[in-house]
FIMI-742114 format. One record per residue (C-alpha): residue in three letters; x, y, z; residue number from 1. Coordinates in steps of 0.05 Angstrom, whole numbers, plus 5000, padded with zeros to 4 digits. Last residue first. Example, Ala and Ser with C-alpha at 12.3 -4.5 7.8 and 13.67 -1.06 7.14 Angstrom:
REM residues 2
<rec res="SER" xx="5273" yy="4979" zz="5143" n="2"/>
<rec res="ALA" xx="5246" yy="4910" zz="5156" n="1"/>
END
This chain:
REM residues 326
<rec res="UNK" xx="3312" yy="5318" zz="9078" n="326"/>
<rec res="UNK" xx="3345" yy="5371" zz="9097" n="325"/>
<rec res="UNK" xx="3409" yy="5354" zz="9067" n="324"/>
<rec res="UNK" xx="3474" yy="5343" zz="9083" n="323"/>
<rec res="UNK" xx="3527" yy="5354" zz="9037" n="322"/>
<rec res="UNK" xx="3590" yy="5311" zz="9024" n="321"/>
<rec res="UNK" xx="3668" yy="5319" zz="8995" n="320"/>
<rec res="UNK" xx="3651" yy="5396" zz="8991" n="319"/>
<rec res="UNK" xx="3652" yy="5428" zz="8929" n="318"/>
<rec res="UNK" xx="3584" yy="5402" zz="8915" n="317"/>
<rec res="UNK" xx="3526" yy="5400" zz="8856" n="316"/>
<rec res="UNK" xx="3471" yy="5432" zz="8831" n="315"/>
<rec res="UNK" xx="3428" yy="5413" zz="8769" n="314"/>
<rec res="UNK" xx="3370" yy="5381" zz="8798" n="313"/>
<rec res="UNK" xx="3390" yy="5393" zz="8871" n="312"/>
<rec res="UNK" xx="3367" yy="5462" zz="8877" n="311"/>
<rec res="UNK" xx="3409" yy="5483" zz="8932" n="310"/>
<rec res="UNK" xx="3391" yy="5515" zz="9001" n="309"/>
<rec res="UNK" xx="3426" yy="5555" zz="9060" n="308"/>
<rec res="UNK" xx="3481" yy="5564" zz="9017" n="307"/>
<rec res="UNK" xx="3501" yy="5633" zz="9049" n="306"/>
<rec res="UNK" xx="3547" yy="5653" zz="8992" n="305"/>
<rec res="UNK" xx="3500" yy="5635" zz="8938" n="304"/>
<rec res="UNK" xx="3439" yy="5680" zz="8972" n="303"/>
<rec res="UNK" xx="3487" yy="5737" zz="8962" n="302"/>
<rec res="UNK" xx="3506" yy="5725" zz="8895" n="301"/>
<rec res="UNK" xx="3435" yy="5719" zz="8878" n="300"/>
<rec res="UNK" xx="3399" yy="5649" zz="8871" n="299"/>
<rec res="UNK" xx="3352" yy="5629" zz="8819" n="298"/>
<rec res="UNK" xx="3391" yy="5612" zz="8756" n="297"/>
<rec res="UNK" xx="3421" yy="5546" zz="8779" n="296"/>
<rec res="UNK" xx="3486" yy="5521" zz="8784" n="295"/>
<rec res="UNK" xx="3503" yy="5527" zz="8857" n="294"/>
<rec res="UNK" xx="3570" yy="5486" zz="8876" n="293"/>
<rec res="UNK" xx="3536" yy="5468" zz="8955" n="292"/>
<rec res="UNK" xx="3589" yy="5467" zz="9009" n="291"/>
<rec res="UNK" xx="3570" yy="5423" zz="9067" n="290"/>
<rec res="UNK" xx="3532" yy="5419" zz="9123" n="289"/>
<rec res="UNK" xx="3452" yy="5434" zz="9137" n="288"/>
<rec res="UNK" xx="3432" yy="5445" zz="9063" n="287"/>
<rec res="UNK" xx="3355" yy="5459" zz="9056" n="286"/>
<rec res="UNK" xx="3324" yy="5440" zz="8993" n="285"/>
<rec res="UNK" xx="3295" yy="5481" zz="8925" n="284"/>
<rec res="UNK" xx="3256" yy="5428" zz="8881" n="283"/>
<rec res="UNK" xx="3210" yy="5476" zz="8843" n="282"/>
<rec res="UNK" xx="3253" yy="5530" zz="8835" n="281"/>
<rec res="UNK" xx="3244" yy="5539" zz="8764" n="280"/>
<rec res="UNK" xx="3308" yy="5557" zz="8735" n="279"/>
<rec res="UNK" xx="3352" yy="5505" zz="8752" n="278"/>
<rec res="UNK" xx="3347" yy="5462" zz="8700" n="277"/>
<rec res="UNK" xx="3312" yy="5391" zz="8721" n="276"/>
<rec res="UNK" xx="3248" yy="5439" zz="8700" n="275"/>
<rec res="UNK" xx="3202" yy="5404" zz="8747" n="274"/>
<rec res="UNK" xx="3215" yy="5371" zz="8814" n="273"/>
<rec res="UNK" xx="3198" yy="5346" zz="8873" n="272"/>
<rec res="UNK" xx="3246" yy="5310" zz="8921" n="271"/>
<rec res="UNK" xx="3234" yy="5226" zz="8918" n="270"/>
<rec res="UNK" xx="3276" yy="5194" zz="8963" n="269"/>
<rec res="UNK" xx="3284" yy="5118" zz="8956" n="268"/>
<rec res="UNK" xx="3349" yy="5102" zz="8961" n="267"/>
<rec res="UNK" xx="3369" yy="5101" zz="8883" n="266"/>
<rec res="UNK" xx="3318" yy="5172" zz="8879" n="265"/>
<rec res="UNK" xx="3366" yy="5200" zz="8917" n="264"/>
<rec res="UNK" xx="3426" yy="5203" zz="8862" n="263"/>
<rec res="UNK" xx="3373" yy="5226" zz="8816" n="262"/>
<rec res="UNK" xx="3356" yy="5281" zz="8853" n="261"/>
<rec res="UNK" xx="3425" yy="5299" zz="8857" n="260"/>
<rec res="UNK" xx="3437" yy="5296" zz="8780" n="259"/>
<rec res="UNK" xx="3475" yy="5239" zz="8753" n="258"/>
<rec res="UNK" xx="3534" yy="5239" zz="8699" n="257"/>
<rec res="UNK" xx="3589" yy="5260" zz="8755" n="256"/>
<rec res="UNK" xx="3568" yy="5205" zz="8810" n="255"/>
<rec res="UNK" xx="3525" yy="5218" zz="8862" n="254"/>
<rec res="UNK" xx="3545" yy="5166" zz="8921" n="253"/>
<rec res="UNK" xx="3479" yy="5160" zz="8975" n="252"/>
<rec res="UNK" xx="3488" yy="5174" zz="9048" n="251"/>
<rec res="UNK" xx="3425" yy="5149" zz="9092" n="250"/>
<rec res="UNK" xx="3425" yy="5181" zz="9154" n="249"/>
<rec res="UNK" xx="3352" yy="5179" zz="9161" n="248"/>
<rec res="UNK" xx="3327" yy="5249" zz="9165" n="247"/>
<rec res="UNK" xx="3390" yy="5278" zz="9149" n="246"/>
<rec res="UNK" xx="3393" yy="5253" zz="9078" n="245"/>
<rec res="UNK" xx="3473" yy="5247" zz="9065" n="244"/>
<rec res="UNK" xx="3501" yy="5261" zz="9002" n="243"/>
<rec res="UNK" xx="3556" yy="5238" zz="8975" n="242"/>
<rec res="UNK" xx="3604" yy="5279" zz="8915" n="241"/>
<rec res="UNK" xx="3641" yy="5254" zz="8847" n="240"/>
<rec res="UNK" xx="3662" yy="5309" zz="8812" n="239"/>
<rec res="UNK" xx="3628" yy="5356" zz="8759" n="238"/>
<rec res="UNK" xx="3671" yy="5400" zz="8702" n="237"/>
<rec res="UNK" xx="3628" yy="5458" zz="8691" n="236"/>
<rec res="UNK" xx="3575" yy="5460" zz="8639" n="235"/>
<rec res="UNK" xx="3510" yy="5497" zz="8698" n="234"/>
<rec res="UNK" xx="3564" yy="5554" zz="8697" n="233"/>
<rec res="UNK" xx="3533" yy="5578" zz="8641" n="232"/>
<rec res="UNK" xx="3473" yy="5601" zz="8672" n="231"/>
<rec res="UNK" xx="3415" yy="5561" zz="8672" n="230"/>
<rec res="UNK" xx="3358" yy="5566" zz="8622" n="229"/>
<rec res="UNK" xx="3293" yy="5624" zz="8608" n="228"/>
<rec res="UNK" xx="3329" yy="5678" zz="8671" n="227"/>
<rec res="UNK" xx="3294" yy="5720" zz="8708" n="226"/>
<rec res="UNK" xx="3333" yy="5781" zz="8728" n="225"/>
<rec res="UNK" xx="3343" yy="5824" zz="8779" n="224"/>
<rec res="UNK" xx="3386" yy="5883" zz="8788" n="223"/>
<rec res="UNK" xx="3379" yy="5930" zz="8846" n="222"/>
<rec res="UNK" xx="3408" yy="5884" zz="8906" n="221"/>
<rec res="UNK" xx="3474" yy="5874" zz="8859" n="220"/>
<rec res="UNK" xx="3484" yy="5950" zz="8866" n="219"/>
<rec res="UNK" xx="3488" yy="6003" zz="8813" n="218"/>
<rec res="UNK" xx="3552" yy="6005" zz="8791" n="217"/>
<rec res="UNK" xx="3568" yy="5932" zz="8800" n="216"/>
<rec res="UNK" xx="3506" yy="5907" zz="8789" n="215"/>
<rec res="UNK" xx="3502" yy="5932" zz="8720" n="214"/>
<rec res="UNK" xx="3544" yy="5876" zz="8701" n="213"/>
<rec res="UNK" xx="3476" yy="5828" zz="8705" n="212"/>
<rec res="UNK" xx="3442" yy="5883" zz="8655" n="211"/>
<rec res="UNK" xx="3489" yy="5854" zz="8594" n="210"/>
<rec res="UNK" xx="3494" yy="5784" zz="8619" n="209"/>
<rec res="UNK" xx="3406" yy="5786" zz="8614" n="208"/>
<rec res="UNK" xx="3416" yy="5815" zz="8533" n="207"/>
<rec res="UNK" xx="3461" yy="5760" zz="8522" n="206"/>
<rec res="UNK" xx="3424" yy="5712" zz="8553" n="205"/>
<rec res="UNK" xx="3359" yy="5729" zz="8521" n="204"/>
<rec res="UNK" xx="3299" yy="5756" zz="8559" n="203"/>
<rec res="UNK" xx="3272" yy="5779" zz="8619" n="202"/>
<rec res="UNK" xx="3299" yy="5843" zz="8668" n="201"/>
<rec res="UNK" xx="3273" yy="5877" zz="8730" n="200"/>
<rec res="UNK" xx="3320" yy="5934" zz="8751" n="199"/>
<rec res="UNK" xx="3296" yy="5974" zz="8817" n="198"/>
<rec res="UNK" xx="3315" yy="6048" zz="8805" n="197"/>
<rec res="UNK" xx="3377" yy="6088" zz="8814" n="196"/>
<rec res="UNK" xx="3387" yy="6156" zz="8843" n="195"/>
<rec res="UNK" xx="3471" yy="6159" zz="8847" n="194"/>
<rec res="UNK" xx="3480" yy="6103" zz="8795" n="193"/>
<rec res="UNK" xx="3446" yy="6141" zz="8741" n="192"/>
<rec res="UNK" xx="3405" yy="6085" zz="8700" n="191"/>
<rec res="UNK" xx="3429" yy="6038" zz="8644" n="190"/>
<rec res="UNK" xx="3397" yy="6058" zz="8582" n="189"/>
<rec res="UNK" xx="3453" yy="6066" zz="8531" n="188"/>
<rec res="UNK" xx="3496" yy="6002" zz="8562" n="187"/>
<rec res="UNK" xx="3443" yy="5956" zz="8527" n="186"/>
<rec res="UNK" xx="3469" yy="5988" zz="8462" n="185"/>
<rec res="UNK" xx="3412" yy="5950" zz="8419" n="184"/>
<rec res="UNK" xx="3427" yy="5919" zz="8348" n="183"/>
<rec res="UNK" xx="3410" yy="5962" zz="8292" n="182"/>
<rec res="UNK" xx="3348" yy="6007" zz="8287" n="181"/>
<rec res="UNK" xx="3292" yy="5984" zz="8248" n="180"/>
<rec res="UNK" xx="3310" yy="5924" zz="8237" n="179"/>
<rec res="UNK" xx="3335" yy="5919" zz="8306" n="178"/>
<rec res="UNK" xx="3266" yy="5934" zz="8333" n="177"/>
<rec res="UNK" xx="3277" yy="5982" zz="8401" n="176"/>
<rec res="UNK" xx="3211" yy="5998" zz="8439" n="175"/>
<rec res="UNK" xx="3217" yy="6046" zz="8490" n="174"/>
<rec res="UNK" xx="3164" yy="6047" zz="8538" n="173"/>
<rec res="UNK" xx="3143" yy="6103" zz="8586" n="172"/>
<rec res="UNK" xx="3141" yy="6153" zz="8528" n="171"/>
<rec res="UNK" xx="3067" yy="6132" zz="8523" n="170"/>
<rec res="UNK" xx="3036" yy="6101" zz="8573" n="169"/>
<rec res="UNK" xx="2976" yy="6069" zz="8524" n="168"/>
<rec res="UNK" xx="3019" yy="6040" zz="8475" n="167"/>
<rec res="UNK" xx="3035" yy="5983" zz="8523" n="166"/>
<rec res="UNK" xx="2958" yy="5953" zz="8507" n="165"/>
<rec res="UNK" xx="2982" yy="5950" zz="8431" n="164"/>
<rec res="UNK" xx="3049" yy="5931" zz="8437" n="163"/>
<rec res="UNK" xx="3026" yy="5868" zz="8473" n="162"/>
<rec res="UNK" xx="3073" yy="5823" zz="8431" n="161"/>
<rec res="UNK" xx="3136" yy="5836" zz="8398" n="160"/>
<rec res="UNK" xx="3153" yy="5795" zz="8332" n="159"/>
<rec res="UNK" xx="3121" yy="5846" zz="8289" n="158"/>
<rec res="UNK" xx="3158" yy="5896" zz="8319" n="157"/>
<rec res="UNK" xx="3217" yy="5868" zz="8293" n="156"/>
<rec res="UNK" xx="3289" yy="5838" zz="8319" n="155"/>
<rec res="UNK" xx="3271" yy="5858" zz="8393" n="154"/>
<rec res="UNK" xx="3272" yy="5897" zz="8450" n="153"/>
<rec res="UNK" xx="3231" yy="5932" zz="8501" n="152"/>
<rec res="UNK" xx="3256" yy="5985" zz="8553" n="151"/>
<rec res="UNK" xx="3207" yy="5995" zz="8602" n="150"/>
<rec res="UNK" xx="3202" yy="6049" zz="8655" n="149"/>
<rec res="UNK" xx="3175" yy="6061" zz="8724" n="148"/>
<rec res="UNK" xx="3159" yy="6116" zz="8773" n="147"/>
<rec res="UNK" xx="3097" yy="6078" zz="8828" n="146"/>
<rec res="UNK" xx="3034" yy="6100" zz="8820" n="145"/>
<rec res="UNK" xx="3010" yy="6039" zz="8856" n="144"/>
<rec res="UNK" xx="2965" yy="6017" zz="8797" n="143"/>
<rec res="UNK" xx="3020" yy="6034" zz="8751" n="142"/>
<rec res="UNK" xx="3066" yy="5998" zz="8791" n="141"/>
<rec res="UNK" xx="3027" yy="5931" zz="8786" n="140"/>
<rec res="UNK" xx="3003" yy="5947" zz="8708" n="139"/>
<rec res="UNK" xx="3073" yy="5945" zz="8694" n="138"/>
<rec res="UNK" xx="3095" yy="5889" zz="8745" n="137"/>
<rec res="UNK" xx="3034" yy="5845" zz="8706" n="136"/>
<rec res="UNK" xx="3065" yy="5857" zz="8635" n="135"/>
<rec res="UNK" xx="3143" yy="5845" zz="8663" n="134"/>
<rec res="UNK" xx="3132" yy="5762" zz="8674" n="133"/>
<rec res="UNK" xx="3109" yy="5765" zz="8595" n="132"/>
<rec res="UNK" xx="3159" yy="5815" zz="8569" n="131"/>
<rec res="UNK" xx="3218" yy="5758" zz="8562" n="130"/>
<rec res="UNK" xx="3175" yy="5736" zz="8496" n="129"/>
<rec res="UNK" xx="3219" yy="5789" zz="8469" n="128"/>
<rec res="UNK" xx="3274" yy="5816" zz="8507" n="127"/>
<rec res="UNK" xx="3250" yy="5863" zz="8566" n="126"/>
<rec res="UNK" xx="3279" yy="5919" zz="8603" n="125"/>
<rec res="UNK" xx="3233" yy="5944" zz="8666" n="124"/>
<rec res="UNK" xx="3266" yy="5993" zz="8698" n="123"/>
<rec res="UNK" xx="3240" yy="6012" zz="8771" n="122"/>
<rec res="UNK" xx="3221" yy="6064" zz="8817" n="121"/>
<rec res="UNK" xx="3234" yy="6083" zz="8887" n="120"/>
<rec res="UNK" xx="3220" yy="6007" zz="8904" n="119"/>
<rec res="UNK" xx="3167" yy="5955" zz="8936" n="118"/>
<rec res="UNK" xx="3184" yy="5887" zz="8915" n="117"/>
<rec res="UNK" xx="3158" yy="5847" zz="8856" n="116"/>
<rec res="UNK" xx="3179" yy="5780" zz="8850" n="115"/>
<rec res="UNK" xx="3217" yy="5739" zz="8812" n="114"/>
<rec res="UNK" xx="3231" yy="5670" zz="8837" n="113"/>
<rec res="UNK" xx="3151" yy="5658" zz="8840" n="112"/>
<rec res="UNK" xx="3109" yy="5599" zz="8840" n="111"/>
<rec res="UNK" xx="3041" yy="5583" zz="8815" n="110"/>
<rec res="UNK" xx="3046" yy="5523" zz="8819" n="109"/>
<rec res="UNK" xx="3033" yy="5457" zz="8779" n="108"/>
<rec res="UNK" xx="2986" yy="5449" zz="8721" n="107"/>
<rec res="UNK" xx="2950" yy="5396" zz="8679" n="106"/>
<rec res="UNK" xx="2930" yy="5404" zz="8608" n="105"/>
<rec res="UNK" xx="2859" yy="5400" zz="8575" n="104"/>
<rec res="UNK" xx="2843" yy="5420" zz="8502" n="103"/>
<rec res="UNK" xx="2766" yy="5454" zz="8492" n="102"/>
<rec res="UNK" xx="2812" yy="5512" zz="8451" n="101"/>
<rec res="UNK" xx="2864" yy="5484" zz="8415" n="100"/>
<rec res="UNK" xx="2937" yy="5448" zz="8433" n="99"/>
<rec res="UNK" xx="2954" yy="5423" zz="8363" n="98"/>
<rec res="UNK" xx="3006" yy="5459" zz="8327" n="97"/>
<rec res="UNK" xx="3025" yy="5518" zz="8382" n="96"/>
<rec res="UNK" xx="3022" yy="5480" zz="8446" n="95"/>
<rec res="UNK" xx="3053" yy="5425" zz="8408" n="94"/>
<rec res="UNK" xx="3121" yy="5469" zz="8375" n="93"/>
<rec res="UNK" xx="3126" yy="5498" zz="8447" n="92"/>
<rec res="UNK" xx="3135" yy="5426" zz="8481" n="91"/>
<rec res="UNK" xx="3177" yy="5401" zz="8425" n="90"/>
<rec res="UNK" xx="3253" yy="5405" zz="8446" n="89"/>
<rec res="UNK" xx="3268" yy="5474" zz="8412" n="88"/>
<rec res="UNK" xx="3275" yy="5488" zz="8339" n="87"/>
<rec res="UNK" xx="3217" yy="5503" zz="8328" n="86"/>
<rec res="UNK" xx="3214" yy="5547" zz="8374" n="85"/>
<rec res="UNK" xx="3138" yy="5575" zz="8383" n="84"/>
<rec res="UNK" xx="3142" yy="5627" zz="8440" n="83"/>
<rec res="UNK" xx="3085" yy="5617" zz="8489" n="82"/>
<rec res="UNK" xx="3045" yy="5671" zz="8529" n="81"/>
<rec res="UNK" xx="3004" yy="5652" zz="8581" n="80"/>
<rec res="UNK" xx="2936" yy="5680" zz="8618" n="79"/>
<rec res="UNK" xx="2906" yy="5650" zz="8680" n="78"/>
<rec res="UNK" xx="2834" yy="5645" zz="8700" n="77"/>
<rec res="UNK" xx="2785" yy="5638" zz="8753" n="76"/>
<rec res="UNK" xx="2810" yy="5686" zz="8807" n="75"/>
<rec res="UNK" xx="2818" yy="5751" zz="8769" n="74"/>
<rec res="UNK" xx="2849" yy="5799" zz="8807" n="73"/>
<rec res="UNK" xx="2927" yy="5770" zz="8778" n="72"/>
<rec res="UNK" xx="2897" yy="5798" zz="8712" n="71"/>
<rec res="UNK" xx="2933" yy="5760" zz="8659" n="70"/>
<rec res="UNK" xx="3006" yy="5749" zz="8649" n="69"/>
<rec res="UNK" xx="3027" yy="5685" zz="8681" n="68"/>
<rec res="UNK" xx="3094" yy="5666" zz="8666" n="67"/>
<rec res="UNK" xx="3111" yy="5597" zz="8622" n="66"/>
<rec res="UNK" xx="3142" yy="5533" zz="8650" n="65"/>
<rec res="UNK" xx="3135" yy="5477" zz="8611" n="64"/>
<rec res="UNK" xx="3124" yy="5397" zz="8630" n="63"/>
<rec res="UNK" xx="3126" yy="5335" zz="8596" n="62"/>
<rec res="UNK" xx="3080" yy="5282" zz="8610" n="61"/>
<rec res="UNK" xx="3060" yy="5266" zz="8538" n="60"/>
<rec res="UNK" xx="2994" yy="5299" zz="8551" n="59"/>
<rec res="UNK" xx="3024" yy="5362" zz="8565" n="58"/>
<rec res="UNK" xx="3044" yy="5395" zz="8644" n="57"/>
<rec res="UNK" xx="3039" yy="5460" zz="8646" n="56"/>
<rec res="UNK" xx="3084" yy="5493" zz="8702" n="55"/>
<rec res="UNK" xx="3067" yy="5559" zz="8737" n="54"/>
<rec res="UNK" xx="3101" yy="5630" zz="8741" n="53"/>
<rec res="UNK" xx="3102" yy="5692" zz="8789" n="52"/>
<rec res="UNK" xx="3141" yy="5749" zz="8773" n="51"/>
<rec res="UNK" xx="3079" yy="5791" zz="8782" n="50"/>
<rec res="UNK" xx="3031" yy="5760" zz="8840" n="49"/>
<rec res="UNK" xx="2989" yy="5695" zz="8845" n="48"/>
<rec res="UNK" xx="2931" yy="5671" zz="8881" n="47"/>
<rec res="UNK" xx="2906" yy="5595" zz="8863" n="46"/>
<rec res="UNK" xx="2842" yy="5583" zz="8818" n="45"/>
<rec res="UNK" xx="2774" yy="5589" zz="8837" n="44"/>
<rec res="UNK" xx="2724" yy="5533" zz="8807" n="43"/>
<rec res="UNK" xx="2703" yy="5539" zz="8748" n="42"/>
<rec res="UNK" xx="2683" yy="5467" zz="8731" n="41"/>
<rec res="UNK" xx="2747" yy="5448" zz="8680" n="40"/>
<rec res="UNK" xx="2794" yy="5497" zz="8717" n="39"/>
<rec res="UNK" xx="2813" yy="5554" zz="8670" n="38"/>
<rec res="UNK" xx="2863" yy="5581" zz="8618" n="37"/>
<rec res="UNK" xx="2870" yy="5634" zz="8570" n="36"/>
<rec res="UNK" xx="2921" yy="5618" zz="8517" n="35"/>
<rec res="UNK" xx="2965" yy="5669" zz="8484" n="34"/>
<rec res="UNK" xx="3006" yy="5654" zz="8423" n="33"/>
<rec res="UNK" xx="3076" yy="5678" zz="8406" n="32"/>
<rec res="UNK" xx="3099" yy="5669" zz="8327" n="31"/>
<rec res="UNK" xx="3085" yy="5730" zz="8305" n="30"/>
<rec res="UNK" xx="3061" yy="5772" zz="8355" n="29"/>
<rec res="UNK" xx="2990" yy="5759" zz="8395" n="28"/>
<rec res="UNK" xx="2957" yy="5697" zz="8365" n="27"/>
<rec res="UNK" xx="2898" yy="5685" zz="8394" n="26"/>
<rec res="UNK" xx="2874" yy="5627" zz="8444" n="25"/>
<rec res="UNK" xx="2818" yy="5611" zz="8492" n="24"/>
<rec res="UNK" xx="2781" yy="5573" zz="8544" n="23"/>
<rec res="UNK" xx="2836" yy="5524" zz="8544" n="22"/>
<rec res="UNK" xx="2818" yy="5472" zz="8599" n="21"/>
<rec res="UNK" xx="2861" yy="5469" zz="8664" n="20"/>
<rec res="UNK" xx="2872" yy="5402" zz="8707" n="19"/>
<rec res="UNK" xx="2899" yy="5395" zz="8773" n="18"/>
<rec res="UNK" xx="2960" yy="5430" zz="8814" n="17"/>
<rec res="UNK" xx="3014" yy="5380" zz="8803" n="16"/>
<rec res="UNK" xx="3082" yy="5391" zz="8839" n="15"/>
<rec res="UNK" xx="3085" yy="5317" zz="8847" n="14"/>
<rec res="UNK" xx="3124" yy="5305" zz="8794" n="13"/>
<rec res="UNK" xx="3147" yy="5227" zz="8780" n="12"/>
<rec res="UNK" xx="3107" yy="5217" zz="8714" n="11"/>
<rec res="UNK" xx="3148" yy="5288" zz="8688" n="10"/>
<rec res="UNK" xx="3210" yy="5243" zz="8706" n="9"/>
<rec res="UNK" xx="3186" yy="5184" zz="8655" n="8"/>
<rec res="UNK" xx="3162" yy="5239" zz="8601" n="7"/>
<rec res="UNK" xx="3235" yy="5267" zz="8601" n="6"/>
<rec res="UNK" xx="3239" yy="5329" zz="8629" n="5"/>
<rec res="UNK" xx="3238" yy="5402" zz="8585" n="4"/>
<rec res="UNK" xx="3242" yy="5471" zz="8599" n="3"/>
<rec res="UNK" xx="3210" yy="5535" zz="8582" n="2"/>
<rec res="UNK" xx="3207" yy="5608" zz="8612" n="1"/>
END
């Protein structure tokens, strides 16, 4: 998962956990390297569980989110995996050129908006470096003994990391290359609807809109997906909207060019945030009244509906005003 803020926001984020120091780094696929990180002095680090995810925060002040891959049992160290794009907005292209063992970045979370939860079985499907949040729910239901599957694709194997350690279970895991194969038939491996498993899926939009309409068939509670940027929806046409903080009563104009968050920040309310795209769930807030227009790629259908919270970075409103919990 990556994102990007400007260097001024990053300076306002609060969701900052302290300092890690690269312990180490190898390359694991072409083009994805994985860094091993701890606190400067050792000291214990915060629990975290499969789906879970935390923000590095480079010297610039921007901030990345990445998964955490490593063994959630061991308390002084995570594990990331980062996709270099170069043609991306810079934070992968430094972790890759210059970030080195001995290098020092700061860190918010963990967090999680993709977790785990107890099933028959599941199918793991996972699109390149979309197989990081998915490495610690294999191990997880392997350790429980739990049915489970992963389908993993890409353009090469070369490009596809962590094919040695998911060697090891055998016909478990599919591995598709498309030049080896052709492009995937995503349709080809989704499950029987009458004894269906738990779907957790990572990766490219295309591949992610492809699992997202087996909900129908299989059940919109069995397919979940994690999501790299918003969902398209985060384009559509935005309106002028107030919002009142219902703590003071203050009512602040957000015009169409300005995010919530921004819109607050005029009278003096800071909310927390990180990614600014609606995939990261750091600034999710309570809505008291109103109709939120959800934009982000956290929420289910379900969740949508209610509109108990919005993540006011990218979100907007139907409604003519929203009240927040604030």
């Amino acid at each position: 998962m990556a994102d990007t803020l400007t260097a001024a926001s990053a300076r306002r984020n609060a969701a900052h956990g302290g300092t890690l120091v690269v312990t180490a780094r190898r390359d694991v696929a072409q083009d994805v390297v994985e860094l091993t990180l701890a606190r400067p002095g050792g000291e214990r680090l915060p629990d975290w569980a499969p789906g879970a995810h935390i923000d590095i925060v480079l010297p610039d002040g921007t901030t990345r989110q990445y998964s955490l891959l490593g063994d959630r049992w061991d308390a002084h160290s995570f594990t990331i995996a980062v996709l270099r794009e170069r043609e991306g907005r810079g934070g992968s292209e430094h972790i890759h050129t210059r970030l080195t063992a001995g290098d020092t970045v700061g860190f918010g979370g963990p967090r999680n908006n993709f977790r785990l939860s107890p099933a028959p079985g599941y199918l793991f499907v996972a699109g390149g470096i979309g197989i990081t949040p998915l490495m610690p729910m294999v191990r997880q239901a392997e350790l429980l003994g739990d049915p489970w599957r992963l389908l993993y694709l890409g353009r090469s194997r070369a490009r596809l990391a962590y094919l040695d350690e998911l060697a090891q279970y055998g016909e478990r895991v599919t591995v598709h290359a498309a030049d080896e194969s052709g492009r995937a038939v995503i349709d080809d491996w989704m499950p029987d609807p009458a004894v269906p498993p738990v779907v957790y899926a990572c990766g490219p939009e295309r591949m992610l809109d492809a699992v997202d309409l087996w909900a129908a068939p299989l059940g919109r509670h069995r397919v979940r997906l994690e999501r790299f940027t918003a969902r398209g929806d985060a384009d559509r046409p935005a309106t002028v909207f107030e919002v009142e903080v219902a703590s003071s009563g203050a009512v602040v104009t957000v015009q169409k060019d300005e995010s919530i968050v921004d819109a607050l920040r005029r009278v003096d309310v800071d909310v927390i945030t990180s990614c600014a795209q609606g995939v990261c769930g750091t600034c999710e807030t309570g809505v008291l009244r109103g109709v939120p227009d959800h934009r982000d790629a956290l929420l289910s259908e379900a969740e949508r509906a209610e509109s108990r919270c919005l993540y006011p970075c990218i979100s907007r409103a139907v409604s003519d005003r929203l009240v927040l919990d604030l």
